[in-house]
C-alpha positions as CSV (number, residue, x, y, z in Angstrom):
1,X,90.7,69.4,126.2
2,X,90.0,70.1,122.2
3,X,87.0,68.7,121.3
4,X,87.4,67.1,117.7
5,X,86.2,69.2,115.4
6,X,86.3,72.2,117.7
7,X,89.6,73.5,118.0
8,X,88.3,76.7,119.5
9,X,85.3,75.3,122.0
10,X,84.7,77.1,124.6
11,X,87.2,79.9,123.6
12,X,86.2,83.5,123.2
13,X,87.6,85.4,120.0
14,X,87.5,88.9,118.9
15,X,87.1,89.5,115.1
16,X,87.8,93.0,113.9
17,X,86.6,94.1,110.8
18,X,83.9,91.6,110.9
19,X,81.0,91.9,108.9
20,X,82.9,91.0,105.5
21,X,85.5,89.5,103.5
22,X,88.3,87.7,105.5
23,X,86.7,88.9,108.9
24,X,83.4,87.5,107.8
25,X,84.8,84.2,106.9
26,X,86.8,84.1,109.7
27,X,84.1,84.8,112.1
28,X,82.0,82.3,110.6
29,X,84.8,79.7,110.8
30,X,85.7,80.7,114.5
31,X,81.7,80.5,115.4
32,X,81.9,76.9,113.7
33,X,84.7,75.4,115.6
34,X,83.2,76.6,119.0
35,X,84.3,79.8,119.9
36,X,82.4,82.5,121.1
37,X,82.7,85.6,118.5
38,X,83.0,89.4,119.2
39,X,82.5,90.6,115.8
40,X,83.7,94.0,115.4
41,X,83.1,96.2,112.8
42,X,81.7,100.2,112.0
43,X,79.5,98.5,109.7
44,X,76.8,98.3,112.7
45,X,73.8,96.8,109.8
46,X,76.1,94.4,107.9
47,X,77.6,93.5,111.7
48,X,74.5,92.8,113.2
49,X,73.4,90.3,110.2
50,X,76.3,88.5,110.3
51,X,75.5,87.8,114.0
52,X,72.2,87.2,114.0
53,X,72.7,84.6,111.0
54,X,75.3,83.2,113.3
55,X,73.2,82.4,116.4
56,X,70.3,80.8,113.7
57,X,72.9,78.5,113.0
58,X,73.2,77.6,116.6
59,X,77.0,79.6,117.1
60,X,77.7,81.6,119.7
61,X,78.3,85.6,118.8
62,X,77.5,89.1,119.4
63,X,77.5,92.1,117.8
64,X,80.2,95.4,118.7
65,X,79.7,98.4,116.7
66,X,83.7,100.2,116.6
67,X,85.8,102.1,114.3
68,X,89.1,101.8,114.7
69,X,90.0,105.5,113.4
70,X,87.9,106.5,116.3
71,X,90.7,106.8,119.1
72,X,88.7,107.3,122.2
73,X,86.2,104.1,121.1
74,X,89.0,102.2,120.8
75,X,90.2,102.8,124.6
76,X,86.0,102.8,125.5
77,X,85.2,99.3,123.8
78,X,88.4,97.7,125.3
79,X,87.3,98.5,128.4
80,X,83.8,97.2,128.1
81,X,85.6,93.7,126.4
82,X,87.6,93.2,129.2
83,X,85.0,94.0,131.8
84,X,82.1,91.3,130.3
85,X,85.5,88.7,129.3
86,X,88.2,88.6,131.9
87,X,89.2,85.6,129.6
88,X,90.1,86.6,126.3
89,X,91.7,83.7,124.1
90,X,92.1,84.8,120.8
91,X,92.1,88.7,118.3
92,X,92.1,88.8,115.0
93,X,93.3,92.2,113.8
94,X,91.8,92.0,110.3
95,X,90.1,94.7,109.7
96,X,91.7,97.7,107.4
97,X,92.0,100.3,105.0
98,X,93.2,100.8,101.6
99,X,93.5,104.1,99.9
100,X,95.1,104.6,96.5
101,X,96.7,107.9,96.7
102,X,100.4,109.1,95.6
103,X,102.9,110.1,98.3
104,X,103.0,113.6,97.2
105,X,98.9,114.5,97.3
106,X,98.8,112.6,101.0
107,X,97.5,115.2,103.6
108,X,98.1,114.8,107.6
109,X,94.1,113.9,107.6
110,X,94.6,110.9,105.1
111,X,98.0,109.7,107.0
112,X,95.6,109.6,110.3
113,X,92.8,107.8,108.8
114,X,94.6,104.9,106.7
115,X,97.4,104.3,110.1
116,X,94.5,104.6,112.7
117,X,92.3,102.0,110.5
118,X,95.0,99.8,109.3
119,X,98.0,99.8,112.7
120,X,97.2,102.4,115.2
121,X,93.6,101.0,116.1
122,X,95.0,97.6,115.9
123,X,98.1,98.1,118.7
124,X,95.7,100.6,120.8
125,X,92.9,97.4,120.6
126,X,95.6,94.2,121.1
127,X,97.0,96.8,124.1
128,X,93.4,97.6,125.7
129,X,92.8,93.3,125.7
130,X,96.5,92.5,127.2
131,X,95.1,91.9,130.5
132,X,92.0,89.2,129.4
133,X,94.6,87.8,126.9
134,X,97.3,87.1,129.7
135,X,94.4,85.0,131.6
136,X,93.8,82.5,129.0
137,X,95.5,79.4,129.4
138,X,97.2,79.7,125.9
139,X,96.5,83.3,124.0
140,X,96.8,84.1,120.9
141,X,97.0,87.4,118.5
142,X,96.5,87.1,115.0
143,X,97.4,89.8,112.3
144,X,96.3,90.5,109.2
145,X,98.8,92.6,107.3
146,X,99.3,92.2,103.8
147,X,101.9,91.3,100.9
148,X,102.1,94.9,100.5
149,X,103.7,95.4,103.5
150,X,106.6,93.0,102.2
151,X,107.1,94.4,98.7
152,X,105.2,97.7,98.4
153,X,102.3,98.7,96.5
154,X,103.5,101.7,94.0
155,X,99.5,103.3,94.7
156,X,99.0,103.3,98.6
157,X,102.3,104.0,100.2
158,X,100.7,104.4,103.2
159,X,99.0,101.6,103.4
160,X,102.3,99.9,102.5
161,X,104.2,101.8,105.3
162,X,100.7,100.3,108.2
163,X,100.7,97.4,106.8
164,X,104.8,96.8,107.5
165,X,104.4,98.0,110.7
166,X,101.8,95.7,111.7
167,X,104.6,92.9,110.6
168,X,107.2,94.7,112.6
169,X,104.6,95.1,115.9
170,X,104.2,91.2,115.4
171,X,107.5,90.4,116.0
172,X,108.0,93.1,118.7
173,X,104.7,91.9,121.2
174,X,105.8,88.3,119.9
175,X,108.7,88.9,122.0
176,X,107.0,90.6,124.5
177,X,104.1,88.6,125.2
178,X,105.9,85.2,124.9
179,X,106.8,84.4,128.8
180,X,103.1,85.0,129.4
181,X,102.4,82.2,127.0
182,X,100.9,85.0,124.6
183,X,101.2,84.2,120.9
184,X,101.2,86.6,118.0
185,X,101.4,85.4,114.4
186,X,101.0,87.6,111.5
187,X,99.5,86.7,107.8
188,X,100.2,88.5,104.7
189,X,97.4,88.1,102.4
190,X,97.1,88.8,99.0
191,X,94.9,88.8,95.6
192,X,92.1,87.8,97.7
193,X,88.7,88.5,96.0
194,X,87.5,90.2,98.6
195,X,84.1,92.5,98.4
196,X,86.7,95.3,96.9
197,X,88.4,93.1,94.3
198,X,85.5,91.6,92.8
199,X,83.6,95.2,92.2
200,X,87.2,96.0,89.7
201,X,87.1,95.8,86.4
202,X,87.1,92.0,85.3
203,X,90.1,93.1,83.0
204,X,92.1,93.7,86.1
205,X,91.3,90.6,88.0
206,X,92.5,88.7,85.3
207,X,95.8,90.5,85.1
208,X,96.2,89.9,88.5
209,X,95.7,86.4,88.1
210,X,98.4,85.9,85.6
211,X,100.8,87.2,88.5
212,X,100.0,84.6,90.9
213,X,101.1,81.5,89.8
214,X,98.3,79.7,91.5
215,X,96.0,81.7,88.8
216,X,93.2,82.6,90.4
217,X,92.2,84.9,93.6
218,X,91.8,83.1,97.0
219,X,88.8,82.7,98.8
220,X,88.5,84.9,102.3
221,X,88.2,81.1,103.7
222,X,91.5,80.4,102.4
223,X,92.9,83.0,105.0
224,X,90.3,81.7,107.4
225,X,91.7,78.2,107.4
226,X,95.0,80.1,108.5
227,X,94.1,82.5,110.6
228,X,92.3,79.0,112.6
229,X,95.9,77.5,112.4
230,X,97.5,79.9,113.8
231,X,95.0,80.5,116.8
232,X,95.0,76.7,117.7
233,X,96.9,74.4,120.0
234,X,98.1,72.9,116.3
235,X,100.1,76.4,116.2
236,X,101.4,76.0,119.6
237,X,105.0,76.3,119.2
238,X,104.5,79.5,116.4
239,X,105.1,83.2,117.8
240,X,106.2,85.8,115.9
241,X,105.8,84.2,112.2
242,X,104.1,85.8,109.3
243,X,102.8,83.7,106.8
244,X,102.2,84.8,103.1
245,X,98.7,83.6,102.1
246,X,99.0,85.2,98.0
247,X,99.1,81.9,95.8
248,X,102.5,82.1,95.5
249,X,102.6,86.4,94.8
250,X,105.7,87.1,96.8
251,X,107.5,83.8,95.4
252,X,108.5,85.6,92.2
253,X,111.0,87.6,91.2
254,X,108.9,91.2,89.9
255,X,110.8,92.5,87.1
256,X,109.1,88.6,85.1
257,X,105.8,89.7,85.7
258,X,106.0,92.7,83.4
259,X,104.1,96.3,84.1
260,X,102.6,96.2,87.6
261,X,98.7,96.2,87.2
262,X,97.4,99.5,88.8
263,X,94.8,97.4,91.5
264,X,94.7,96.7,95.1
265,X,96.6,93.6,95.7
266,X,95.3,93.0,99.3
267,X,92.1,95.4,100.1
268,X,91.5,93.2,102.9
C-alpha cells in the first residue's frame, strides 16, 4: 500500500546522472517520497554530497561512482546493483551529454563518447537491471531524452540522433517489457535552466525564452514532478509514452519563431 505522501516508500530507484540538474532534483524528490536512491553519477565529489545531504535530512540514499562512456563499468556496476537489490522498482536514465559540434568535423572518438553518455550507457544499464526490475511488483523505466530528439538541434546532431534513439528504445522495451508488468515512459525536456543553461550568456537565455511560450526556463523540479508521475501507481496504465516537458517548445510551428538561437535547448 502507498503511503500518502509517499508514492515511492519502501521502493528502491536508481538515478543516473545524479549529482545535478534534473537528476539532482529528481533524486531529491524520489529520497522525499520514500524511496531508497542509487545516485549515479562520474561526478564521485558532487555525488557523494548530494548523498550525504540526503541522509541529514533523514532520506534513504547512497552514493555509486559510474560513467556511462565507460563500457566495462557499466556491465561491472550492474552486476554489483543487482547483487545488493534483487528488487529493483524504478531507473531513471537522465544522465547525458551535449556536444556542439557540426556533422562534418565529428570524429569516430566524439560519435563514441556523446552515444555511450547519452543511449548506449543507458540500454547497456536498463539491460544489466532487467532481472531486479522484473521482481518488483510494478517496475518502471524512466527516460530522459530531450526535444531535440523530436525536432533536431542544427549544433549537436549527434546528440539529436542519441537522443531519438532513446525515444525509439522506449517504445521498443515498452513493448518488450510490458507482459512482465515493466513500464517504460520517456520525457523530452527542454529549456530547462539546468547548471549548463544558466552559465550562457544572459542574452541567450532570454532569446530562448521568447520561444517558449510559457517564457521562462523550467525548473529541474518541473521534470522531477514528472519523472515521479510517471514512476507511480498514478502512471499505472502509461507504457511506452513520451512526454514533452519544454513550456510549450515543440507546440509551435518553427519557421514563427524566427532565426534559431545558437544554445543548447536541453543540456540535461
Amino acid at each position: 500500500m502507498t503511503v500518502p505522501g509517499k508514492r515511492l516508500e519502501g521502493r528502491v530507484a536508481v538515478v543516473t546522472g545524479a549529482a545535478s540538474g534534473i537528476g539532482a532534483a529528481s533524486a531529491r524528490l524520489f529520497a522525499a517520497e520514500g524511496a531508497h536512491v542509487l545516485a549515479l553519477d562520474r561526478d564521485e565529489p558532487a555525488n557523494r554530497d548530494l548523498v550525504e545531504r540526503l541522509r541529514a535530512s533523514g532520506d534513504s540514499a547512497e552514493a555509486v561512482t559510474l560513467d556511462l562512456t565507460d563500457r566495462a563499468a557499466v556491465s561491472a556496476i550492474g552486476a554489483e546493483i543487482r547483487a545488493r537489490h534483487p528488487r529493483l522498482d524504478l531507473l531513471f536514465n537522465n544522465a547525458g551529454l551535449v556536444v556542439f559540434e557540426a556533422a562534418a568535423e565529428t570524429t569516430d572518438g566524439r560519435w563514441d563518447e556523446v552515444v555511450d553518455a547519452n543511449l548506449r550507457g543507458a540500454f547497456m544499464l536498463t539491460k544489466e537491471l532487467l532481472p531486479s526490475l522484473r521482481a518488483a511488483a510494478a517496475g518502471a523505466v524512466v527516460n530522459n531524452a530531450s526535444i531535440d530528439g523530436l525536432l533536431g538541434h542544427p549544433f549537436a546532431p549527434v546528440y539529436d540522433i542519441a537522443k531519438a534513439g532513446m525515444i525509439a528504445m522506449t517504445r521498443a522495451l515498452a513493448y518488450e517489457l510490458g507482459a512482465d508488468g515493466v513500464r517504460v515512459n520517456c520525457i523530452a525536456s527542454g529549456g530547462i535552466a539546468t547548471p549548463m543553461v544558466e552559465a550562457v550568456p544572459a542574452s541567450v537565455r532570454e532569446d530562448a525564452k521568447r520561444q517558449i511560450p510559457l517564457r521562462r526556463l523550467g525548473d529541474p523540479e518541473e521534470v522531477a514532478r514528472v519523472a515521479l508521475f510517471l514512476a507511480s501507481e498514478e502512471a499505472s496504465y502509461v507504457t511506452g509514452a513520451t512526454l514533452t516537458v519544454d513550456g510549450g517548445r515543440t507546440a509551435i510551428t518553427p519557421a514563427v519563431l524566427g532565426p534559431a538561437a545558437a544554445w543548447p535547448a536541453d543540456p540535461s
